[in-house]
C-alpha positions in Angstrom: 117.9 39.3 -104.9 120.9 36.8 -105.8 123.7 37.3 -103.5 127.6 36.0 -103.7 128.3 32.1 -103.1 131.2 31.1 -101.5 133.0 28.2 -102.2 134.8 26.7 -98.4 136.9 24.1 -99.4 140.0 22.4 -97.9 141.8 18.8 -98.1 141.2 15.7 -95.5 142.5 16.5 -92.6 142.9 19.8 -92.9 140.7 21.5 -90.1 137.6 22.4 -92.5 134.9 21.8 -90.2 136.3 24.1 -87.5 136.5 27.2 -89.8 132.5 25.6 -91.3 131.5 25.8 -87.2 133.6 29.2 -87.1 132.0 31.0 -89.9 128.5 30.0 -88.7 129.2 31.3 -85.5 129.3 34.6 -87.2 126.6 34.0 -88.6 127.4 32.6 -92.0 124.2 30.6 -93.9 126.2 27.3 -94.8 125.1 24.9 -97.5 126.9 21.8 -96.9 127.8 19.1 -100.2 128.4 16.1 -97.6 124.5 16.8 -96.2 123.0 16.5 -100.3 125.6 13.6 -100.4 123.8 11.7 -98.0 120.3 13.0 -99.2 121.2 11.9 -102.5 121.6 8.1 -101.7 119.3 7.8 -98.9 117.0 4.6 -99.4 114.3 4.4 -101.9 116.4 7.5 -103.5 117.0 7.2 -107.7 121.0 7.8 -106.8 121.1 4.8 -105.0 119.7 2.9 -107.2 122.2 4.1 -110.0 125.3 3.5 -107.6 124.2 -0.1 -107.1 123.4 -1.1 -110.9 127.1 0.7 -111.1 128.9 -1.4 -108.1 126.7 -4.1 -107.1 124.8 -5.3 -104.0 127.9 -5.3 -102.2 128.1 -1.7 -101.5 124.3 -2.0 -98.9 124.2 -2.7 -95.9 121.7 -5.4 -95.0 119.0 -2.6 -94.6 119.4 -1.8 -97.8 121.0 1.5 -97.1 124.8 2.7 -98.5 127.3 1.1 -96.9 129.8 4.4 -97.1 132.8 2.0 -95.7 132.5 -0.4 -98.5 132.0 2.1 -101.3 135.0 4.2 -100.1 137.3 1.2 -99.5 136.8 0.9 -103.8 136.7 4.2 -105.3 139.8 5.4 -103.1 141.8 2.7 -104.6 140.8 3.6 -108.3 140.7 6.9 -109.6 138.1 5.4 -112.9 135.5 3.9 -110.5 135.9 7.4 -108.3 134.7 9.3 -111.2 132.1 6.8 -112.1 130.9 7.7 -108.8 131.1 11.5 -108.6 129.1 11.5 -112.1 126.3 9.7 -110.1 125.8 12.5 -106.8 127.9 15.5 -107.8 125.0 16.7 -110.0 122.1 15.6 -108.1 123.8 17.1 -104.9 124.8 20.5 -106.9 120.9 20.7 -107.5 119.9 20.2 -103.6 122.3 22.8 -103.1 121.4 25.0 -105.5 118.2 24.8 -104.3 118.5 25.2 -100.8 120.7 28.4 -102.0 118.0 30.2 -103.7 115.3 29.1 -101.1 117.6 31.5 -98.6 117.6 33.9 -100.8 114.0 34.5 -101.3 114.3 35.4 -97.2 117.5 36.9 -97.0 118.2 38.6 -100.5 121.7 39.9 -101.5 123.6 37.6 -98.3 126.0 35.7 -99.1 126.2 32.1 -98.8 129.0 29.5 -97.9 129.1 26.7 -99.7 130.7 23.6 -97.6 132.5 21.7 -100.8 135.4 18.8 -100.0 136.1 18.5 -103.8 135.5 22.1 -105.0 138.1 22.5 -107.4 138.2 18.6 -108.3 134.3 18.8 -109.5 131.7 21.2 -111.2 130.8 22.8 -108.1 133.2 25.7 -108.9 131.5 26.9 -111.6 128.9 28.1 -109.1 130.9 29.9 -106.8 131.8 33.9 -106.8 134.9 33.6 -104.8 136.7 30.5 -102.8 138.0 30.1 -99.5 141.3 27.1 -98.7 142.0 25.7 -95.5 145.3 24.8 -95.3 147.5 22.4 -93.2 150.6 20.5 -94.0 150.8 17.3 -95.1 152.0 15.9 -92.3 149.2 17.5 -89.9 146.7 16.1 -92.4 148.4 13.0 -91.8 148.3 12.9 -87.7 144.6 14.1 -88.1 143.0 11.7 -90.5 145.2 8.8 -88.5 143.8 10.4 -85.1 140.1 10.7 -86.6 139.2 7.3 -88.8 142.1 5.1 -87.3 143.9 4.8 -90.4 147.4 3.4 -90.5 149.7 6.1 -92.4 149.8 4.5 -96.0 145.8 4.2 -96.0 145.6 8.0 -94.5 148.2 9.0 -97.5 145.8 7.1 -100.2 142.7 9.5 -99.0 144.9 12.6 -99.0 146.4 11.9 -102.6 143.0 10.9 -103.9 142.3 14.6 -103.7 144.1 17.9 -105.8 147.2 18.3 -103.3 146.7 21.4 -101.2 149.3 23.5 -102.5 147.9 23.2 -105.9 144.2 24.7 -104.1 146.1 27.5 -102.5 146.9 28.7 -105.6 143.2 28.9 -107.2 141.8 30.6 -103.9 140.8 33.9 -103.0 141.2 33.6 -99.5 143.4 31.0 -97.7 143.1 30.2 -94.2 146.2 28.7 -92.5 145.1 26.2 -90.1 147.8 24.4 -88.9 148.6 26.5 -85.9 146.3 27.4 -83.2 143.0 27.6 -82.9 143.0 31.5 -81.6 145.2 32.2 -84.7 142.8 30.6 -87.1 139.4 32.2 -85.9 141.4 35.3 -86.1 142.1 34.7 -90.0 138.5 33.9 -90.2 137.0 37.0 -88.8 139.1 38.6 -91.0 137.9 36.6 -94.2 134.2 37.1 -93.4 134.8 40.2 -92.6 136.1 41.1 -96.3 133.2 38.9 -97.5 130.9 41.0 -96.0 132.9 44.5 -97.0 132.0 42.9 -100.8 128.4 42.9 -100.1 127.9 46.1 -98.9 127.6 45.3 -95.4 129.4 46.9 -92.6 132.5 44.8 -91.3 132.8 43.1 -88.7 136.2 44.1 -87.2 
């Protein structure tokens, strides 16, 4: 039996991988986009070979695997070539996950299922999805983060935040929104609460 998906979404820098690790600590089934996005382009794979007759030899590393640092420094810095590359893996990794989905299903009918998406709203992804969950933070948190975890100077960490739909602008398509620029008791608070009503919409009992 088909149960709800969840779309988890969020903006770089904005804490999304806690409230992933927190969710599956409840025991949320988590399908995650970045996993397919690697799967996708793995060597010998038919999307790999698409995003090199699209940007060249330039973007393998010398064992002829995807050299993420190159590709990113040149679809960050043009919105046209970032789309040319989102038509490439979004729909290949929309059918891993898909797949995986329905493969948990078949086990666990009726559960629902998170689905792990960085650029839910921006691709086709949400046209899957029953409900959506935001992690916030401010721009400036997103800021000291991103800096703190790739070692970005500030004007390269502001290029990778406004390469995505701002966060305010998410907020306002969610159905839950979890604040996570405070602390972390405050945020696994909000997301027992949010699993909680998750589970309250699929018949099962809650878990506060």
């Amino acid at each position: 039996m088909k149960g709800r998906i969840i779309g988890l979404t969020g903006g770089i820098g904005s804490g999304k991988s806690t409230v992933t690790a927190m969710l599956r600590d409840l025991g949320a089934y988590v399908v995650d986009a970045d996993v397919w996005a690697r799967r996708v382009v793995e060597v010998g794979s038919d999307g790999l070979a698409e995003i090199v007759r699209e940007f060249g030899q330039e973007v393998l590393l010398p064992d002829g695997s995807l050299n993420r640092k190159q590709l990113g420094a040149i679809v960050f810095q043009d919105a046209t070539k970032r789309m040319r590359l989102n038509a490439i893996t979004h729909p290949r990794v929309q059918r891993g996950m898909l797949e995986e989905t329905h493969a948990y299903w078949i086990k666990h009918p009726g559960e629902a299922v998170i689905w792990d998406v960085p650029l839910l709203f921006e691709g086709t992804a949400k046209r899957f999805v029953d409900a959506t969950i935001v992690v916030y933070a401010s721009l400036e948190t997103q800021i000291h983060r991103v800096i703190a975890r790739d070692g970005l100077d500030r004007s390269a960490a502001l290029a990778r935040i406004h390469a995505q739909m701002p966060l305010a602008e998410k907020c306002k398509l969610a159905t839950y929104v979890i604040d996570n620029d405070g602390s972390i008791e405050n945020t696994r608070e909000q997301v027992l609460q949010v699993w909680s009503e998750i589970r309250k919409g699929d018949g099962r009992a809650s878990l506060s």
